[in-house]
C-alpha positions as CSV (number, residue, x, y, z in Angstrom):
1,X,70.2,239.3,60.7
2,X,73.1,237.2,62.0
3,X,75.6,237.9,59.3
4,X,74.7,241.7,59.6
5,X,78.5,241.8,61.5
6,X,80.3,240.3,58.4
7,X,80.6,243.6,57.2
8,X,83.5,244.4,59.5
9,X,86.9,243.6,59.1
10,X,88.4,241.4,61.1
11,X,90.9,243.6,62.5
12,X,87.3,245.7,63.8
13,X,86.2,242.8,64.9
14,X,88.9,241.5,66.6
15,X,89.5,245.0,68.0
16,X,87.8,244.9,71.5
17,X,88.9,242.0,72.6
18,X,92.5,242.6,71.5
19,X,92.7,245.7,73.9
20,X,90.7,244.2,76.9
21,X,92.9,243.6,80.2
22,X,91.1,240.5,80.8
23,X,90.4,241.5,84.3
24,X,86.8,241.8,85.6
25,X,83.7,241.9,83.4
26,X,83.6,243.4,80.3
27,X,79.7,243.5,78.6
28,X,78.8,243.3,74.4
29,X,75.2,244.4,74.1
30,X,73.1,245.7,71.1
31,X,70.0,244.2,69.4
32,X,69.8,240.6,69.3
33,X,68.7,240.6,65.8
34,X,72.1,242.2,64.7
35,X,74.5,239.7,65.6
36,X,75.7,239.8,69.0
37,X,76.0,236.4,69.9
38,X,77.4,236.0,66.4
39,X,80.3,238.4,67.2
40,X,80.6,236.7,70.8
41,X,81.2,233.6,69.2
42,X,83.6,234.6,66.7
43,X,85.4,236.2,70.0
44,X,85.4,233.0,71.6
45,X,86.8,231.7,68.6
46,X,89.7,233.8,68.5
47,X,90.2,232.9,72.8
48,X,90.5,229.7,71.7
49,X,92.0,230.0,69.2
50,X,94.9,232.3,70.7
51,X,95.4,228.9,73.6
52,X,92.5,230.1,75.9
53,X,89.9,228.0,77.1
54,X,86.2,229.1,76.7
55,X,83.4,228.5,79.0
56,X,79.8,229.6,78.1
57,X,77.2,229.5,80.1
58,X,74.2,229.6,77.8
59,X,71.2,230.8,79.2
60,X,69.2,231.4,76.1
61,X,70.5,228.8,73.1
62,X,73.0,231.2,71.7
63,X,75.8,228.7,71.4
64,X,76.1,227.4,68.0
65,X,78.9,225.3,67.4
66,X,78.8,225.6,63.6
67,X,79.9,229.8,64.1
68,X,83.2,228.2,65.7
69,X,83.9,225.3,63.3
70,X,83.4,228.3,59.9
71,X,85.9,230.2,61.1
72,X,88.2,227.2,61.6
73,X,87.2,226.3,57.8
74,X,87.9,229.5,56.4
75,X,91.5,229.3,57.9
76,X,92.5,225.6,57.1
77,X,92.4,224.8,60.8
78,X,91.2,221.4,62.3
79,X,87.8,222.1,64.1
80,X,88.7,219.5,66.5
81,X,91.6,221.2,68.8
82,X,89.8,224.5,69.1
83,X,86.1,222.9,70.0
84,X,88.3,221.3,73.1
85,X,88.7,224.3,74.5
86,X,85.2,225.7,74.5
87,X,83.3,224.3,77.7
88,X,79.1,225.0,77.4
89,X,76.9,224.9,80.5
90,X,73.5,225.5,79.9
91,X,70.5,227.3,82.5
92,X,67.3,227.6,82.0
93,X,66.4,228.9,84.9
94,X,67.2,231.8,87.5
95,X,68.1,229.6,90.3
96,X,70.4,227.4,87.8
97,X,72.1,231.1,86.0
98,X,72.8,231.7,89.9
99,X,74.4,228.9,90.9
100,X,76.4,228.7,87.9
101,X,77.5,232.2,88.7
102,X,78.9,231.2,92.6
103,X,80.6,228.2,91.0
104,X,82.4,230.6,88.6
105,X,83.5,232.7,91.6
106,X,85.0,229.7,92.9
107,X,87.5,229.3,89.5
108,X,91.3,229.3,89.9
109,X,91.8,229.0,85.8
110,X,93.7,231.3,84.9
111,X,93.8,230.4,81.3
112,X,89.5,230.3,81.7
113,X,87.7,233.3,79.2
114,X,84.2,232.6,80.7
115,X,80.9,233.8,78.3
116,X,77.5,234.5,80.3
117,X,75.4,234.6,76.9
118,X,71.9,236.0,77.7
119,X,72.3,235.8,81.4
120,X,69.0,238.2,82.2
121,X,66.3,236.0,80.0
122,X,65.2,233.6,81.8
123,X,64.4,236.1,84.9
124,X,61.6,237.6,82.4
125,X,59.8,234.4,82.0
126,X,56.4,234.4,82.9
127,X,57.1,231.9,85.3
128,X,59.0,233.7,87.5
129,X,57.0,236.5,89.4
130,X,58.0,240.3,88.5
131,X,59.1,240.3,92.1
132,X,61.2,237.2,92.5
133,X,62.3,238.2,89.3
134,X,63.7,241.7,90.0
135,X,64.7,240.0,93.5
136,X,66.8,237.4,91.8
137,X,68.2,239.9,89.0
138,X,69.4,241.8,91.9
139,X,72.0,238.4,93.5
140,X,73.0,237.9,89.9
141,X,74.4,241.6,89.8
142,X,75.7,241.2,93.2
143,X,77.6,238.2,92.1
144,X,78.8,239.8,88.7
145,X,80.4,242.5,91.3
146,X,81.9,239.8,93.2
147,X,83.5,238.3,89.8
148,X,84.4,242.3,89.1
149,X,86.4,242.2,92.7
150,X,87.9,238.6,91.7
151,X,89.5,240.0,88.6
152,X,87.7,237.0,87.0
153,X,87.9,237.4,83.1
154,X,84.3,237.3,81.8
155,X,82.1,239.0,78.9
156,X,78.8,239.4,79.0
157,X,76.7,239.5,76.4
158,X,73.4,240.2,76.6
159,X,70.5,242.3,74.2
160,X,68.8,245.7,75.1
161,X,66.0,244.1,73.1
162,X,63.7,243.5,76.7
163,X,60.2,245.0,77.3
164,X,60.2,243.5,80.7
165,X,59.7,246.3,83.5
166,X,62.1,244.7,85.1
167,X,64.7,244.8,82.5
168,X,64.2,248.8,82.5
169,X,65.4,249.0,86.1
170,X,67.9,246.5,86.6
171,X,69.8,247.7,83.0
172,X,71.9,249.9,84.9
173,X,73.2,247.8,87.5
174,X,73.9,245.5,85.4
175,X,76.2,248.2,82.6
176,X,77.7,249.8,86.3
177,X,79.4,246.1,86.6
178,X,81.5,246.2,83.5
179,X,84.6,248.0,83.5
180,X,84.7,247.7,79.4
181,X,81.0,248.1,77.5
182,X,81.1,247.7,73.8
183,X,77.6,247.9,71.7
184,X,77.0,246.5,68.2
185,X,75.4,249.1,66.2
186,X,73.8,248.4,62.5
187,X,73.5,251.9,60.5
188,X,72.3,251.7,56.6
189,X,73.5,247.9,56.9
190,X,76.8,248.5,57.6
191,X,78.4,247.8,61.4
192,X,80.2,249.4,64.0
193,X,81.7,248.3,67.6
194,X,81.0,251.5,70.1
195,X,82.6,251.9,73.1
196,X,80.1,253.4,75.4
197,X,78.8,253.5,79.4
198,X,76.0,254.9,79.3
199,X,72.5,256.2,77.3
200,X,72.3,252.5,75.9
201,X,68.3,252.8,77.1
202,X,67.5,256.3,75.4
């Protein structure tokens, strides 16, 4: 239900990111199935749109390019310009989501809005062992504390949609790093933006 979020105005929509400092991490979570990555993209839409550049690191295939050029369509805009500022790394792997995470630590853009979309997924693979897995989740939260400290602008967006154990117990570290935490909430089909910090598993 990607187009569940259409519902909204755009001034809603627009709303969050409008009021966000821009300093430290800020988190969009929700159901997956309810258009979180389609709101993040529209976000990274109006970044780019606004003279920001974009970077995603796409750990799950949430980047569609297509969300970025229909906004530009509906407002008479050349695609071209605004795709130029929208960088996309992808990782497929823990070890890859970690060392893409140091190398963000290192940045010194200060025009950079960077996107971790789906950073926890790949740690619930059945490749990776429950305990390398909860091991690893636990550098990527230390890093995300380190780009809190940096004053690095990034949004994570991520889905409470996990069975993994190991999603149940690192959940809460990972919510404890954002200084912002807005979730995408679908009632009798219509959409709301909540600001919230905590009960997201209850």
């Amino acid at each position: 239900m990607t187009t569940a979020i259409l519902d909204l105005q755009e001034e809603e929509m627009d709303a969050p990111i409008v009021k966000w400092e821009r300093s430290g991490i800020a988190m969009l979570t929700g159901k997956r199935d309810q258009g979180i990555y389609h709101l993040a993209l529209y976000w990274e839409y109006v970044f780019a749109v606004s003279g920001f550049s974009v970077f995603n690191l796409d750990c799950a295939i949430c980047f569609n390019p297509f969300r970025i050029t229909n906004e530009t369509r509906k407002r008479s805009i050349a695609p071209e310009p605004i795709l130029e500022k929208i960088f996309v790394q992808r990782a497929f792997t823990p070890y890859q989501i970690l060392d893409s995470l140091h190398s963000i630590t290192k940045q010194k853009n200060v025009d950079m809005i960077y996107f971790l979309l789906a950073p926890c997924k790949q740690f619930f693979d059945p490749d990776v062992a429950d305990d390398e897995g909860l091991f690893l989740l636990k550098k990527m939260v230390d890093i995300l504390k380190e780009i809190r400290s940096l004053k690095i602008p990034t949004l994570v967006i991520e889905s409470i949609n996990y069975k993994h154990k190991n999603f149940q117990r690192i959940f809460p570290e990972l919510l404890e790093t954002s200084e912002d935490l807005w979730e995408l909430q679908i009632h009798n089909g219509l959409s709301r933006i909540k600001m919230r910090k905590t009960h997201l598993l209850k």
